[in-house]
N, C-alpha and C positions, 0 to 999 in steps of 0.2 A: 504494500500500500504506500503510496506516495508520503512524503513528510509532510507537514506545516512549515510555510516558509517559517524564517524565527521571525521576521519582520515584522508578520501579521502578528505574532502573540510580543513582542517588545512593545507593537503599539499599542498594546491591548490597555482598557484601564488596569490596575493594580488588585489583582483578584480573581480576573477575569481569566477564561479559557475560550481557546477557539481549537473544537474537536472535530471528529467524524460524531455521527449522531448513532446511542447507545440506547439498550432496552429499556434501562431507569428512566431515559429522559419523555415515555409514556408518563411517570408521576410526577415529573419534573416542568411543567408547562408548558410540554412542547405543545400539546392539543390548542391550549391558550393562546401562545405568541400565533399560529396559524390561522387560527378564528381572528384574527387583526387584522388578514391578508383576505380571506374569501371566506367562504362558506365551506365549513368542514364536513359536516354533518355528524353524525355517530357514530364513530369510532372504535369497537371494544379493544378491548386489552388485545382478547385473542387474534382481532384481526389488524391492530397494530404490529403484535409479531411475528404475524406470517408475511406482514407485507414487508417490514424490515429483513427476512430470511430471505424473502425472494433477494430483496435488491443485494443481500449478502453474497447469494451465492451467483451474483451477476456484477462483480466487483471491474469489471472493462467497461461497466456501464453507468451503474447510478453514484455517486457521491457527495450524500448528504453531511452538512458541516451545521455547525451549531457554534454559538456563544453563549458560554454562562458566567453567570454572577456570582460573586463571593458566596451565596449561599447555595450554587448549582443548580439555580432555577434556567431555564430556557430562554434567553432574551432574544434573541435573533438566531433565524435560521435560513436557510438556499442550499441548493442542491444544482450539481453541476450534471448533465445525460452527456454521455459523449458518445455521437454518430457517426458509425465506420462509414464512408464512402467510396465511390470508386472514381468519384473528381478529385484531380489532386493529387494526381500518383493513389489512390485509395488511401486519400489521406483523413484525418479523423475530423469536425467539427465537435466544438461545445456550445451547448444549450443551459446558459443560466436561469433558474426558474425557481420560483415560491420565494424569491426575497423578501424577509419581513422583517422588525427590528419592534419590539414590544415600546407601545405607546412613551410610558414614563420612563426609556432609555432613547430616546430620540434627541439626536443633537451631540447625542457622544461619539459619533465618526463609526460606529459598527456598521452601521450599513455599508460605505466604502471599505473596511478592513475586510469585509466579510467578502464584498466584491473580490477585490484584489487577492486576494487568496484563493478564490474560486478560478482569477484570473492566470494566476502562476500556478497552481494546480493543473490547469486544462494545457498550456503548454507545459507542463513537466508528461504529462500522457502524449503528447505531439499533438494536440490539437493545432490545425492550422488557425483556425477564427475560434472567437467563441461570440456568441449573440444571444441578446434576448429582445422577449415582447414585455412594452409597462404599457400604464393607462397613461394619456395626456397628461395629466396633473405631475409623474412620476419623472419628464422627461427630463426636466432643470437636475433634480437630483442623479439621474444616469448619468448626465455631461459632467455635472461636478468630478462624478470617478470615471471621469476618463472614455467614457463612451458617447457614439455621434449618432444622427439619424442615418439610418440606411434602408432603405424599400419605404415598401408597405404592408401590415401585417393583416392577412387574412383568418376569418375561421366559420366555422360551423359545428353548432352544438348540436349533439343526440341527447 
């Protein structure tokens, strides 16, 4: 499994940790800090750890990172996907996605530590690009860490 640059955890505040995301952190708010980002819905225990097992035993693909608090509560979370392709020499893409940073931790820089971590992570795997989708309101804050507009982003819900 790739490291944590040291950079992202030197800038961290004094207490704080920025990990891969573990079983505990079901009791630990992760449920909570998500519910900040979208609609979670119901979640059990049970099928929070079978969905965390999958992504385990799919470790070329999913990697979720977290930041906790001096008391190991959940404050920010993202998870990097990274897509084999066959553009690019069959080169890889990352997919930054579910950035969220718990309301009354806002303004402490974890959302761009959390970026840029996600960022030298997806190149430490050979990502060539890595990209995501925010809502308009979201976009001043993406440029801030370092990210520009490119396309336009399409979808459709089932």
């Amino acid at each position: 499994m790739p490291s944590v640059p040291a950079a992202a955890h030197d800038a961290l505040p004094a207490g704080y940790s920025l990990r891969p995301l573990l079983p505990a952190d079901y009791h630990h708010g992760l449920m909570d800090c998500l519910g900040q980002l979208t609609r979670v819905g119901c979640v059990s225990e049970p099928q929070f750890h079978a969905q965390l097992a999958y992504m385990h035993r799919h470790p070329d693909i999913f990697h979720v990172r977290v930041i906790t608090d001096p008391r190991g509560r959940v404050v920010a979370c993202g998870t990097l996907l990274v897509e084999q392709k066959f553009i690019h020499h069959c080169g890889a893409a990352g997919h930054i996605e579910d950035i969220v940073v718990d309301a009354a931790q806002r303004g402490r820089h974890l959302g761009c530590l959390l970026l840029a971590h996600l960022q030298l992570l997806a190149r430490e795997l050979g990502c060539y690009k890595v990209i995501l989708d925010c809502e308009p309101d979201r976009v001043e804050f993406y440029e801030k860490c370092g990210f520009a507009r490119k396309g336009v982003q399409m979808a459709r819900y089932f």
